[in-house]
N, CA, C and O atoms as a GROMACS GRO file, in nm:
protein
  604
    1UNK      N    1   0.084  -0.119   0.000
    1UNK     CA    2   0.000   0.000   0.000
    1UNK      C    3   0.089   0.125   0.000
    1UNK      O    4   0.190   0.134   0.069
    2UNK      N    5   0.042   0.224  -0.086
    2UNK     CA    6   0.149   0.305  -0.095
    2UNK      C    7   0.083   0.422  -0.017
    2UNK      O    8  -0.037   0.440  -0.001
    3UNK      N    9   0.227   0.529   0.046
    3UNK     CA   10   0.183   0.597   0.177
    3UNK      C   11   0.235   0.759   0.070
    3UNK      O   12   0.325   0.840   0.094
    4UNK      N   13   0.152   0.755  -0.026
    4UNK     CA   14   0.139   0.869  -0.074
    4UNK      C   15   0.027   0.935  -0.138
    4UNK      O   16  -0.046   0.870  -0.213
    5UNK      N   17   0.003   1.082  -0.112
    5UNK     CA   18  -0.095   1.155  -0.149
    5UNK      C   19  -0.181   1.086  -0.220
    5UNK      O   20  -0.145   0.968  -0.219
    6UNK      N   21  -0.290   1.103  -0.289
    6UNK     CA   22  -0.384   1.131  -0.167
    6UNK      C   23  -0.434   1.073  -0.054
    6UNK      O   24  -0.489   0.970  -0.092
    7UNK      N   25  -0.447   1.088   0.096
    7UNK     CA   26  -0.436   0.958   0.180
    7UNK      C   27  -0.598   0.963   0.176
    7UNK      O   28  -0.691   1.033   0.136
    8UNK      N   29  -0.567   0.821   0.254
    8UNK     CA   30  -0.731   0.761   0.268
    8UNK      C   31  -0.711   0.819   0.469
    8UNK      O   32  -0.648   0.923   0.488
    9UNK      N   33  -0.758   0.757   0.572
    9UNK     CA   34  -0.747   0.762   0.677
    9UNK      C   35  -0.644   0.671   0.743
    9UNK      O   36  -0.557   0.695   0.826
   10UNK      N   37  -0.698   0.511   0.654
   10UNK     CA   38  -0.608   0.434   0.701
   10UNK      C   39  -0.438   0.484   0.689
   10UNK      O   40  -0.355   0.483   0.780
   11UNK      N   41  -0.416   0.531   0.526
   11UNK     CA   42  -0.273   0.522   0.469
   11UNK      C   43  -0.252   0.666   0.569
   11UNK      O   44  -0.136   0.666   0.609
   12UNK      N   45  -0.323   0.775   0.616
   12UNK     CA   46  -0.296   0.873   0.716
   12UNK      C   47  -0.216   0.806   0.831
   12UNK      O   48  -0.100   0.826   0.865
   13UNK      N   49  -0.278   0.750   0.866
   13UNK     CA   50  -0.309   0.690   1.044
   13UNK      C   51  -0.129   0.609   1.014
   13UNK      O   52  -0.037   0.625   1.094
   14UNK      N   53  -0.121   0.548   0.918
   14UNK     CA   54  -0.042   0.466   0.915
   14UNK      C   55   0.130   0.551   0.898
   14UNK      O   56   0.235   0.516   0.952
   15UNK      N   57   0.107   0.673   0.800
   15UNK     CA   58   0.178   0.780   0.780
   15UNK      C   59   0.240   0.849   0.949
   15UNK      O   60   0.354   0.852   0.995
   16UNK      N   61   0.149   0.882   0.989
   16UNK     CA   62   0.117   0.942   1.132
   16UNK      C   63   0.224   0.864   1.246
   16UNK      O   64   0.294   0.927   1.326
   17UNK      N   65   0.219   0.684   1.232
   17UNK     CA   66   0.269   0.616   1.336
   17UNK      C   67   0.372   0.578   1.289
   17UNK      O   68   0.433   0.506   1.368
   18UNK      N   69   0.451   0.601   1.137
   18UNK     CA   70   0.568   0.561   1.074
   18UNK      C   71   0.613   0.694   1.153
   18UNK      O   72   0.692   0.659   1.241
   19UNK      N   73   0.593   0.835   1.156
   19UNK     CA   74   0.668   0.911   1.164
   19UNK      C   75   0.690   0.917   1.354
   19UNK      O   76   0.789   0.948   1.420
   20UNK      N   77   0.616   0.894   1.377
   20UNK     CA   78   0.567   0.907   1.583
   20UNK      C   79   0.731   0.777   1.632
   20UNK      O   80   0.814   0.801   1.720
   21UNK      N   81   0.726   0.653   1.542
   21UNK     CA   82   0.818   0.560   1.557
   21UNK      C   83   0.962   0.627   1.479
   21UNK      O   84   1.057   0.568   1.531
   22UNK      N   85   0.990   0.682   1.422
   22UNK     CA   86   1.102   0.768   1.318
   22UNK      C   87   1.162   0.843   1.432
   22UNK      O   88   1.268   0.810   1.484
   23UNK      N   89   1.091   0.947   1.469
   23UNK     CA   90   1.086   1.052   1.605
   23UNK      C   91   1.120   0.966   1.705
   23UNK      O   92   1.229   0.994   1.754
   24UNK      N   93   1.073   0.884   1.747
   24UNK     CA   94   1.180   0.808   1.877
   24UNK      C   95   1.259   0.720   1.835
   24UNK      O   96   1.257   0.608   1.887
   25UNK      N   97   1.342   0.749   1.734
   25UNK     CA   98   1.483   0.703   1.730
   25UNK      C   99   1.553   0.790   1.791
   25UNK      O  100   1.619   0.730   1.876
   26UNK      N  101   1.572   0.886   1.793
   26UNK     CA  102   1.657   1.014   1.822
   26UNK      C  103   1.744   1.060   1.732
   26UNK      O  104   1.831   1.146   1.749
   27UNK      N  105   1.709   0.981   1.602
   27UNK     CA  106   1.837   0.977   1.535
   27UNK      C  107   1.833   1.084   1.421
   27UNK      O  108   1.765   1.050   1.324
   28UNK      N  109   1.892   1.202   1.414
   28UNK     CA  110   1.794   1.302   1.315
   28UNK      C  111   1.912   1.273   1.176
   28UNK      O  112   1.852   1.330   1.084
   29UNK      N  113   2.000   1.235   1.134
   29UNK     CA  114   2.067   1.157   0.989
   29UNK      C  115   1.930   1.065   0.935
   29UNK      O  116   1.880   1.088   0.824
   30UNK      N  117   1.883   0.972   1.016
   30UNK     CA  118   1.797   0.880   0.988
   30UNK      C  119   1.621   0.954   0.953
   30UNK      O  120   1.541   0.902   0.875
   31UNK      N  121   1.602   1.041   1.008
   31UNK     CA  122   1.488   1.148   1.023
   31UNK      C  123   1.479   1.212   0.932
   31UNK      O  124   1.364   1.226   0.888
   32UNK      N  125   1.606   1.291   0.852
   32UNK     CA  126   1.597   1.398   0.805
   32UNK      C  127   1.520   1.349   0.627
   32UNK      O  128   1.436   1.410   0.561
   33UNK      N  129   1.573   1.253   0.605
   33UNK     CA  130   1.525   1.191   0.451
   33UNK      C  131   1.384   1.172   0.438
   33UNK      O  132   1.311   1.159   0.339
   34UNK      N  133   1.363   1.173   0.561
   34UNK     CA  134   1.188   1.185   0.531
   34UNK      C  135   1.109   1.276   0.480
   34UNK      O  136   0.998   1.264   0.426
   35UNK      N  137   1.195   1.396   0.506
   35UNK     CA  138   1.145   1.515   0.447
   35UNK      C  139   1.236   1.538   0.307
   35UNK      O  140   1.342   1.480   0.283
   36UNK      N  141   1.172   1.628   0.226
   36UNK     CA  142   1.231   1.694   0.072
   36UNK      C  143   1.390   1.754   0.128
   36UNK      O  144   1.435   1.794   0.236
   37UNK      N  145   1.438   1.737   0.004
   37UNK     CA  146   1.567   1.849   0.064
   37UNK      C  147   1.556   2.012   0.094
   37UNK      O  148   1.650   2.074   0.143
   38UNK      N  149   1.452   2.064   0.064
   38UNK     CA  150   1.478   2.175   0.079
   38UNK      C  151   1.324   2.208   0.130
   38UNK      O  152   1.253   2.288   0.070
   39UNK      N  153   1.278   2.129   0.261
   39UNK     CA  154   1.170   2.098   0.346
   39UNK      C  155   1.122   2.239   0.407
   39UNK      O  156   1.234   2.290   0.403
   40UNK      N  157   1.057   2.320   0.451
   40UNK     CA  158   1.015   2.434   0.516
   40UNK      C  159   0.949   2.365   0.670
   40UNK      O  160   0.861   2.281   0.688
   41UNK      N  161   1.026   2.434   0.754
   41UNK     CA  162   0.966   2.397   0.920
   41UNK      C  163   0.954   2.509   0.974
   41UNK      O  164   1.021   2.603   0.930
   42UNK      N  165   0.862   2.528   1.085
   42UNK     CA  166   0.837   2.597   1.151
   42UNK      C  167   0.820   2.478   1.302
   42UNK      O  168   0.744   2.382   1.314
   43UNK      N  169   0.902   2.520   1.381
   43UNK     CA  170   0.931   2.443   1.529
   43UNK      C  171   0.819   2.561   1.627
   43UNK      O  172   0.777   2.648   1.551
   44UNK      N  173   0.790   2.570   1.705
   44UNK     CA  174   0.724   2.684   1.796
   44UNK      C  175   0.789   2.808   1.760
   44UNK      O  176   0.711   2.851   1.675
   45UNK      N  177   0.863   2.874   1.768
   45UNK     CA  178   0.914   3.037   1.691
   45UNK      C  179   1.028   2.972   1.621
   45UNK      O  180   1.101   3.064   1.582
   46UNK      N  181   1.059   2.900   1.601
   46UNK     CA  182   1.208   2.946   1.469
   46UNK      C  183   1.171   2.850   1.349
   46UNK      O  184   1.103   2.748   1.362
   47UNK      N  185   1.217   2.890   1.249
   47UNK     CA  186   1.162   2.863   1.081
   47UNK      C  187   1.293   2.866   1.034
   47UNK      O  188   1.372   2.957   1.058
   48UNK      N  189   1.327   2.720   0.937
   48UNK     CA  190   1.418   2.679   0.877
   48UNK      C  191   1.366   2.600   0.812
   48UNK      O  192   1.249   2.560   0.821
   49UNK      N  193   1.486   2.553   0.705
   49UNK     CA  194   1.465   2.477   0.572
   49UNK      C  195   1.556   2.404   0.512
   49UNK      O  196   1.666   2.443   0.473
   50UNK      N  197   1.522   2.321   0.506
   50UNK     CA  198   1.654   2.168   0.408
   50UNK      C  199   1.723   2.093   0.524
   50UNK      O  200   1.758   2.154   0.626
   51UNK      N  201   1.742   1.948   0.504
   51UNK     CA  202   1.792   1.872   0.605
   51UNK      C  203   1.918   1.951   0.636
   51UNK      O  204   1.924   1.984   0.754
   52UNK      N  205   2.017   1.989   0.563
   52UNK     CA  206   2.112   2.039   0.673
   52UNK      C  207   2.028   2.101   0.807
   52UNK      O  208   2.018   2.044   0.916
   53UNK      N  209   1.974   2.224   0.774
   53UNK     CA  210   1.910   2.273   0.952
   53UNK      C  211   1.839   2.177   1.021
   53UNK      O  212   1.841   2.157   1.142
   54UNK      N  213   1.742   2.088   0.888
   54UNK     CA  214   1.662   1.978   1.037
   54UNK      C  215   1.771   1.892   1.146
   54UNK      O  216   1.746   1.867   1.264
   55UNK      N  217   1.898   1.856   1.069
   55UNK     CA  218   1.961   1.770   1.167
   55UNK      C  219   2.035   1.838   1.270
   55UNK      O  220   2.066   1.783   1.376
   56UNK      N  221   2.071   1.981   1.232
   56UNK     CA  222   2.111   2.057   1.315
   56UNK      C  223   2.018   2.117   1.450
   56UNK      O  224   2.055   2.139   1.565
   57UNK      N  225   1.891   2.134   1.390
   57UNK     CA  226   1.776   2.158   1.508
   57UNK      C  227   1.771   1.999   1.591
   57UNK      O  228   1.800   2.008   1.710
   58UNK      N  229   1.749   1.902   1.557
   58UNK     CA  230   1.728   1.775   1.583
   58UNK      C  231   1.858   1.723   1.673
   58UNK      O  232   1.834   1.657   1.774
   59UNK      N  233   1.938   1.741   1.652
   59UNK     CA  234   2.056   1.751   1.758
   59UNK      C  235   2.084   1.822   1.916
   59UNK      O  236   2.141   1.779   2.016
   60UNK      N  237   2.018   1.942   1.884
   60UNK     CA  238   2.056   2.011   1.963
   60UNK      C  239   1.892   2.019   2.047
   60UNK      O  240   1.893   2.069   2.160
   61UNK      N  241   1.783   1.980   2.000
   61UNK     CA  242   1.650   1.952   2.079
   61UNK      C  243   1.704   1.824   2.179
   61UNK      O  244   1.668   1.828   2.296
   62UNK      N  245   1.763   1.746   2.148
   62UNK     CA  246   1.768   1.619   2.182
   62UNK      C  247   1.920   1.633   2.255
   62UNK      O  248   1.984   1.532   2.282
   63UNK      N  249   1.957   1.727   2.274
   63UNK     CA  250   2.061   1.692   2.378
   63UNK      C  251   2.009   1.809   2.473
   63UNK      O  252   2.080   1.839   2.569
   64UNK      N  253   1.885   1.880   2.452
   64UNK     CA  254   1.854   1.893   2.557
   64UNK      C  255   1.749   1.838   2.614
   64UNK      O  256   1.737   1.846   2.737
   65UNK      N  257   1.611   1.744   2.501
   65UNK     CA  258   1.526   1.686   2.590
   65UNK      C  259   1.574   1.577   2.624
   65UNK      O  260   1.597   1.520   2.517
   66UNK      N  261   1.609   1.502   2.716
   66UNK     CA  262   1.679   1.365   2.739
   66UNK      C  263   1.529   1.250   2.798
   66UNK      O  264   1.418   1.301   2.817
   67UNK      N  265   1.543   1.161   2.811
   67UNK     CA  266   1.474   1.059   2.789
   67UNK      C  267   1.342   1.106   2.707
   67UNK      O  268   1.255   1.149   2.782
   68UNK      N  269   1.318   1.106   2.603
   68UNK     CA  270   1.218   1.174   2.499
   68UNK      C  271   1.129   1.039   2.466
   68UNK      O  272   1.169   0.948   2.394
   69UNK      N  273   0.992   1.045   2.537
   69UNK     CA  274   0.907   0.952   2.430
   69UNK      C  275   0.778   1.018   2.380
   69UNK      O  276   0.709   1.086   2.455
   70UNK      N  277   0.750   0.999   2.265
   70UNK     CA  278   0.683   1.068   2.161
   70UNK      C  279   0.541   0.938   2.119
   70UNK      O  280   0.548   0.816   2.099
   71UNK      N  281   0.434   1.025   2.118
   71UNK     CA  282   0.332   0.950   2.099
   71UNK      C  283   0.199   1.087   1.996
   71UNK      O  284   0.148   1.192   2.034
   72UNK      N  285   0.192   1.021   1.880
   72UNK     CA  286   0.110   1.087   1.764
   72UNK      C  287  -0.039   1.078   1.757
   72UNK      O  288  -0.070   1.043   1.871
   73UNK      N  289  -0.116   1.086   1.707
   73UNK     CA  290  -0.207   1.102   1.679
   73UNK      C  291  -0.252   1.165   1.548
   73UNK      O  292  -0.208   1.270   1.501
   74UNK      N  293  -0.367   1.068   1.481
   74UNK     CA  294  -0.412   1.136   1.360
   74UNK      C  295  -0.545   1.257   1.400
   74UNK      O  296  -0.658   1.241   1.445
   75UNK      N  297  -0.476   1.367   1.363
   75UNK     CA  298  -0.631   1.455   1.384
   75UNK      C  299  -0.693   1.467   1.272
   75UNK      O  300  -0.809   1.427   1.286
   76UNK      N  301  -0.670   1.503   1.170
   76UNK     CA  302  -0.742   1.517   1.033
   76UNK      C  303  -0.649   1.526   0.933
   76UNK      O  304  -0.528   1.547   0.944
   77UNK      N  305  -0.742   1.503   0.796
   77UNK     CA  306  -0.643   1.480   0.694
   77UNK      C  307  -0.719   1.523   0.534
   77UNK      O  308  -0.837   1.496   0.511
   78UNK      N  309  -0.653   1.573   0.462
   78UNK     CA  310  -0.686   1.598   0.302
   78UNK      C  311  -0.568   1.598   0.242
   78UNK      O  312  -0.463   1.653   0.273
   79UNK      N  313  -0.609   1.507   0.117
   79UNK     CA  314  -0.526   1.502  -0.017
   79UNK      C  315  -0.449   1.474   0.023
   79UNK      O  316  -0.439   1.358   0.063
   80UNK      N  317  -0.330   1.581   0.038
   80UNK     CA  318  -0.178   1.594   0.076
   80UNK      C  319  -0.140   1.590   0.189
   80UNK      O  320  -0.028   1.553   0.222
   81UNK      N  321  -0.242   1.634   0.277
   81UNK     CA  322  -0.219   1.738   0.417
   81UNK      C  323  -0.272   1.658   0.542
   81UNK      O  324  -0.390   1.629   0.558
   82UNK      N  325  -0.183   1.629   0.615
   82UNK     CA  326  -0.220   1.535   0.767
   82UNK      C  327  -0.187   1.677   0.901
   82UNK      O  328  -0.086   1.742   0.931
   83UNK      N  329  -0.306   1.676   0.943
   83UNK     CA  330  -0.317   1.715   1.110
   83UNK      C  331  -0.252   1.595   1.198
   83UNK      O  332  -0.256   1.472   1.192
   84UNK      N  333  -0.191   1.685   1.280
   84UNK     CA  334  -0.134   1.547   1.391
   84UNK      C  335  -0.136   1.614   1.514
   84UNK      O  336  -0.096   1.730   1.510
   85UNK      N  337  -0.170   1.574   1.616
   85UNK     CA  338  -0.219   1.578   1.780
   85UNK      C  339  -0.056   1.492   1.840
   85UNK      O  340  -0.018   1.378   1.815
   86UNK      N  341  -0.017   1.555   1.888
   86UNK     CA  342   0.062   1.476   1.972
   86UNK      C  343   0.110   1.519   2.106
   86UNK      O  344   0.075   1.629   2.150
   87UNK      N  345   0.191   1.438   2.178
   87UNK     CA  346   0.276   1.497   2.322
   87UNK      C  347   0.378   1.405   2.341
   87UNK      O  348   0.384   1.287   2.307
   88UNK      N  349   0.458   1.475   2.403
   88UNK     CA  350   0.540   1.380   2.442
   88UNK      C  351   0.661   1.438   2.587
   88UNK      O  352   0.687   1.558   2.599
   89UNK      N  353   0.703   1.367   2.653
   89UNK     CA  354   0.785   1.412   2.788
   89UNK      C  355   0.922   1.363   2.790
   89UNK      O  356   0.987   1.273   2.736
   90UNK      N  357   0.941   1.450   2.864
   90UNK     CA  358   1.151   1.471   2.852
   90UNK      C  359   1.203   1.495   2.956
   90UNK      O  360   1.113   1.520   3.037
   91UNK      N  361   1.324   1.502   3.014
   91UNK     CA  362   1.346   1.546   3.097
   91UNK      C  363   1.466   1.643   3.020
   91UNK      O  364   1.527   1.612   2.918
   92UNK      N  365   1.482   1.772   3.103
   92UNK     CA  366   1.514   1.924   3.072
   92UNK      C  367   1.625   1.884   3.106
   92UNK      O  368   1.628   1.841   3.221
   93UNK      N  369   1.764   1.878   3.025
   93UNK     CA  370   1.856   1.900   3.074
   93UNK      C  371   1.919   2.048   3.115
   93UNK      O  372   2.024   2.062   3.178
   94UNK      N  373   1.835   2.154   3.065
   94UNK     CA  374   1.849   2.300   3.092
   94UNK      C  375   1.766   2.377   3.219
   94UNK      O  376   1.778   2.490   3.267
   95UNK      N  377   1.691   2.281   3.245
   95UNK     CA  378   1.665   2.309   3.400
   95UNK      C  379   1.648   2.168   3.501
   95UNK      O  380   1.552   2.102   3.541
   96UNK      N  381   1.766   2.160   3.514
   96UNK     CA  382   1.751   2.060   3.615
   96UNK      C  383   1.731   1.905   3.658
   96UNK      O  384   1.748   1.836   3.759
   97UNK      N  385   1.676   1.886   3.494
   97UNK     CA  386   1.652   1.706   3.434
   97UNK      C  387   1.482   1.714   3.460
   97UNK      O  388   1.413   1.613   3.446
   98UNK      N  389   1.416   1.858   3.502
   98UNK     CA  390   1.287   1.822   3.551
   98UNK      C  391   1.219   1.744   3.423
   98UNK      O  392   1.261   1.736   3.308
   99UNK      N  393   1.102   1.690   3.481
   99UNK     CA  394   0.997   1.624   3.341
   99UNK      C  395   0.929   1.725   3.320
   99UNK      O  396   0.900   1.821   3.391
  100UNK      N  397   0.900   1.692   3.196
  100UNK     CA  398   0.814   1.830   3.125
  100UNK      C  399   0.695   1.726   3.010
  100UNK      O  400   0.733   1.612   2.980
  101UNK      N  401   0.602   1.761   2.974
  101UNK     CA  402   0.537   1.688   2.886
  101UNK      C  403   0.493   1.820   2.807
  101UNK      O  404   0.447   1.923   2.857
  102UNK      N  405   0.524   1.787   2.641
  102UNK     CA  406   0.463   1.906   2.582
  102UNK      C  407   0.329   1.862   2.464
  102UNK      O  408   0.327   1.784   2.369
  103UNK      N  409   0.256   1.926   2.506
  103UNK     CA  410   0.130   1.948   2.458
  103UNK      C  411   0.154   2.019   2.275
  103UNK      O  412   0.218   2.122   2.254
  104UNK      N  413   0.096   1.948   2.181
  104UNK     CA  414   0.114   2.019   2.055
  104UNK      C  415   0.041   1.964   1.946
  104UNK      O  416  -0.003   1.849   1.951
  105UNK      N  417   0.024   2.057   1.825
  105UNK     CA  418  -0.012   2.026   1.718
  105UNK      C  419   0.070   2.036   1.601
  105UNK      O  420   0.179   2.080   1.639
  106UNK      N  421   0.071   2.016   1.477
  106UNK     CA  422   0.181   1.959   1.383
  106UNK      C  423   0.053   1.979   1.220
  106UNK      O  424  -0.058   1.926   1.228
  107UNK      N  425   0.081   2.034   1.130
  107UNK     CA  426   0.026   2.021   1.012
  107UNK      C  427   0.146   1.993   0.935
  107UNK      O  428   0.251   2.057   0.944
  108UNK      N  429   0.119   1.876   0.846
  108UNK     CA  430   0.214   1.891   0.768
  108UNK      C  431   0.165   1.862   0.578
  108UNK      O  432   0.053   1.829   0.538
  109UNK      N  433   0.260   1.883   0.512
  109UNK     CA  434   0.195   1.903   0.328
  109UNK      C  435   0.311   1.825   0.289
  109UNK      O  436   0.420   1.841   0.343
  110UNK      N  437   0.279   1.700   0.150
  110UNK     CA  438   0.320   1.641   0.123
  110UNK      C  439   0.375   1.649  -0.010
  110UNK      O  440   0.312   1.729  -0.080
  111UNK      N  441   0.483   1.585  -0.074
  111UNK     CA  442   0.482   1.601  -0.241
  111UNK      C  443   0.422   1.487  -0.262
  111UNK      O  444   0.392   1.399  -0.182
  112UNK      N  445   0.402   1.497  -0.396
  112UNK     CA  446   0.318   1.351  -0.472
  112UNK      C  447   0.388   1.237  -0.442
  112UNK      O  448   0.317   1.142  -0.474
  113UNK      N  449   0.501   1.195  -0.394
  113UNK     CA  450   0.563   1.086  -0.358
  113UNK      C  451   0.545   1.077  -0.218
  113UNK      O  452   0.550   0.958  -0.185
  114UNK      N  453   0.527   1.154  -0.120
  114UNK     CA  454   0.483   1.115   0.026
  114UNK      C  455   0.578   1.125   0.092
  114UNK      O  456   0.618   1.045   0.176
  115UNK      N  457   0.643   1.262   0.047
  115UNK     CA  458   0.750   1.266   0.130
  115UNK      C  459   0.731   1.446   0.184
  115UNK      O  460   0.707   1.542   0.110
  116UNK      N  461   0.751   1.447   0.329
  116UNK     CA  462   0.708   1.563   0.398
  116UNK      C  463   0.785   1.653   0.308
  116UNK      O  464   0.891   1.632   0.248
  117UNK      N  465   0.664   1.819   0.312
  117UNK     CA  466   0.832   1.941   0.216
  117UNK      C  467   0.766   2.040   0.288
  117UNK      O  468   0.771   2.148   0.229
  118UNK      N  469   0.685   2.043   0.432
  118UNK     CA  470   0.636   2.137   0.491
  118UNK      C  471   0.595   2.068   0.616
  118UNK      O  472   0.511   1.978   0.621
  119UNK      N  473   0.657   2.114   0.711
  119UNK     CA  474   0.605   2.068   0.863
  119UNK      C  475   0.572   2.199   0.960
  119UNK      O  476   0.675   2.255   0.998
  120UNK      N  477   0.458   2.254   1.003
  120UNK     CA  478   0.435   2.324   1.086
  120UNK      C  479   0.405   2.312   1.269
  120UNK      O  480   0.295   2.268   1.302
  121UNK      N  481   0.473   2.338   1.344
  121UNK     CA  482   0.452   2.287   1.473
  121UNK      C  483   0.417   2.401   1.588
  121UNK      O  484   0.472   2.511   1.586
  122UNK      N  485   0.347   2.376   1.661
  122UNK     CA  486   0.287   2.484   1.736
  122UNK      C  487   0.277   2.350   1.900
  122UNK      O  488   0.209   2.247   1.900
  123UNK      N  489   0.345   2.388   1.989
  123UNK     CA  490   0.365   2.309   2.142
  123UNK      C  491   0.363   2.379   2.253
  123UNK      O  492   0.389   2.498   2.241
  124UNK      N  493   0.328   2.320   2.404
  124UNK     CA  494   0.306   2.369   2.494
  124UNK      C  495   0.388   2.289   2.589
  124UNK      O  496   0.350   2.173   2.606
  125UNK      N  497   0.518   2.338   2.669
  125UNK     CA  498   0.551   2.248   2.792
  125UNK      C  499   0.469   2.286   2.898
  125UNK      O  500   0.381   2.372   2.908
  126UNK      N  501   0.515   2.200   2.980
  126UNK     CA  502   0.403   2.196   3.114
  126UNK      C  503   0.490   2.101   3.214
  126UNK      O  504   0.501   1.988   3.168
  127UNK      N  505   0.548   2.119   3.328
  127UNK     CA  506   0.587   2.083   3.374
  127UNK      C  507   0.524   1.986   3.449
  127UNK      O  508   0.416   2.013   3.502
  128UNK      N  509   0.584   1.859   3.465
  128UNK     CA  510   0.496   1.766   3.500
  128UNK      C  511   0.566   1.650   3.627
  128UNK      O  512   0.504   1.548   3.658
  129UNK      N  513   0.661   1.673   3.671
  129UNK     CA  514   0.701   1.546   3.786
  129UNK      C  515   0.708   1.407   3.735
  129UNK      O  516   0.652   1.345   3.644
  130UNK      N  517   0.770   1.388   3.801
  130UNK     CA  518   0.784   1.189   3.788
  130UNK      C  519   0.676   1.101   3.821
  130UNK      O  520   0.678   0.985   3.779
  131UNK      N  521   0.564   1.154   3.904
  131UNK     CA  522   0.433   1.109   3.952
  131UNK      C  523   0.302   1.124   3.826
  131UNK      O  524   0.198   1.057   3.825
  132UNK      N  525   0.342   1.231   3.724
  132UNK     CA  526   0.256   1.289   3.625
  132UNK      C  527   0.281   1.211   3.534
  132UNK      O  528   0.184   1.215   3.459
  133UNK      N  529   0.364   1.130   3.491
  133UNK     CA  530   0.428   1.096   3.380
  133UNK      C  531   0.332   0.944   3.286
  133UNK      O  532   0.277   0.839   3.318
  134UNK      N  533   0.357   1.011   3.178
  134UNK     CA  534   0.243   0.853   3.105
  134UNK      C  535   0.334   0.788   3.048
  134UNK      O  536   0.336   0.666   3.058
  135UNK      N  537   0.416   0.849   2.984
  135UNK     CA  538   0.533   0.761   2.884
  135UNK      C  539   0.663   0.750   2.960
  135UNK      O  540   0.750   0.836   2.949
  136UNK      N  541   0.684   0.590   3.078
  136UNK     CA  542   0.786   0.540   3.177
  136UNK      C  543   0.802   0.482   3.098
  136UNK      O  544   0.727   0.455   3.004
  137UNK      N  545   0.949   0.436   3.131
  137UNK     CA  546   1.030   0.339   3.088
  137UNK      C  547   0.973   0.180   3.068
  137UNK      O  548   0.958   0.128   3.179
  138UNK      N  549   0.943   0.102   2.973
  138UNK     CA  550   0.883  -0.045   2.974
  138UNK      C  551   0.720   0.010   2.960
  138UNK      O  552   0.638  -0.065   3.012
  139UNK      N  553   0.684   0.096   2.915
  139UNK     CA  554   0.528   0.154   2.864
  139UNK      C  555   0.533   0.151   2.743
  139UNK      O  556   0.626   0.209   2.687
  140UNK      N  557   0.473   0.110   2.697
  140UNK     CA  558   0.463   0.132   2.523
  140UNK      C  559   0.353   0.275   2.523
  140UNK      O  560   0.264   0.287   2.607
  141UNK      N  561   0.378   0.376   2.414
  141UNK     CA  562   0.316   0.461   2.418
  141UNK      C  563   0.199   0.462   2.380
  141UNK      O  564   0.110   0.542   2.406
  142UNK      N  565   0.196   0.340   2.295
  142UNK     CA  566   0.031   0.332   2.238
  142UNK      C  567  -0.041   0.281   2.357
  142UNK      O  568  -0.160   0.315   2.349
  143UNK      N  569  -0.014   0.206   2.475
  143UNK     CA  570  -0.084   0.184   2.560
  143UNK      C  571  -0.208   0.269   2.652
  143UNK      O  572  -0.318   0.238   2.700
  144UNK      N  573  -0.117   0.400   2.647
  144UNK     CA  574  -0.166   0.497   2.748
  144UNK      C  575  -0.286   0.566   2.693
  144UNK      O  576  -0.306   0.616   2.582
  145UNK      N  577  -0.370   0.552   2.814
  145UNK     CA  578  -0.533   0.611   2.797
  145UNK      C  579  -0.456   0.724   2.798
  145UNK      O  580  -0.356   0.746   2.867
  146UNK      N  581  -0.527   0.818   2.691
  146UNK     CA  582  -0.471   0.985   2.690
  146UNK      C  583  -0.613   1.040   2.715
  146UNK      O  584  -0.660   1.042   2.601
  147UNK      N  585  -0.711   1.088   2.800
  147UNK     CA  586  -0.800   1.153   2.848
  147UNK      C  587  -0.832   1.216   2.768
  147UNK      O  588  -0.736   1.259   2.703
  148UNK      N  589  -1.002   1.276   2.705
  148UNK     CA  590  -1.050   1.391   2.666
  148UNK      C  591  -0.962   1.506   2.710
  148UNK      O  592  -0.889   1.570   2.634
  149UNK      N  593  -0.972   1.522   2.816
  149UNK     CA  594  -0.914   1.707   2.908
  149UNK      C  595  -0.758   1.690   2.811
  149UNK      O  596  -0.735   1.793   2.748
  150UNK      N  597  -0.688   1.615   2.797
  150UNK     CA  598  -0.557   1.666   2.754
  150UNK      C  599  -0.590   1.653   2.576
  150UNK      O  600  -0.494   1.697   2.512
  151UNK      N  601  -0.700   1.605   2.490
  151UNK     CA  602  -0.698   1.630   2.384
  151UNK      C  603  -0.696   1.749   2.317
  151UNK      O  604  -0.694   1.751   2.194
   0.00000   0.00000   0.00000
């Protein structure tokens, strides 16, 4: 089944959990080919373009979120274009190792081959404790009831 434009829900959904599993590698060399070479992002305020900057942003997110697990969601979808719901928790190596879980949304636009050339991201941290936490160590992320209130 091929995971390009125009999606159905399924080939979405399926798009959605290739990339949610991509994202917890940590590995942004391995990440970056997913997108076009000369990809347009928008992270919460800073905007860059072409895998050179994604692996360079992707590096330097990840040596400061440390234990990072990432869990997606399909919110909606046309033609080209997938909505994605997600969160995921870290611990801050810039304040302290605290846990943080960030709250966010993600649009992204596809070329006719199904390969990302526009990712938009808009997130919320929230500091959250070791008692708050959904995504522990030996949890699979798809497991976790994620509540209405945090949708």
């Amino acid at each position: 089944m091929s995971l390009a434009p125009p999606f159905t829900e399924e080939t979405a959904r399926q798009k959605v959990k290739r990339a949610q599993d991509l994202w917890n590698t940590q590995n942004p060399e391995k990440i970056a080919p997913a997108y076009t070479p000369d990809s347009i992002w928008r992270n919460r305020h800073l905007f860059f373009r072409g895998h050179d900057e994604i692996i360079k942003f992707l590096t330097a997110k990840w040596s400061r979120e440390k234990s990072y697990r990432l869990r997606k969601e399909l919110f909606s979808w046309h033609e080209n274009k997938i909505a994605v719901q997600f969160w995921y928790e870290y611990q801050d190596a810039e304040d302290g190792m605290k846990w943080k879980r960030c709250y966010g949304l993600e649009d992204w636009t596809f070329n006719e081959e199904g390969v990302m050339r526009k990712r938009m991201m808009s997130g919320n941290d929230v500091e959250i404790g070791e008692e708050g936490r959904w995504f522990k160590d030996g949890v699979n992320v798809e497991d976790v009831k994620i509540g209405e209130e945090h949708w």
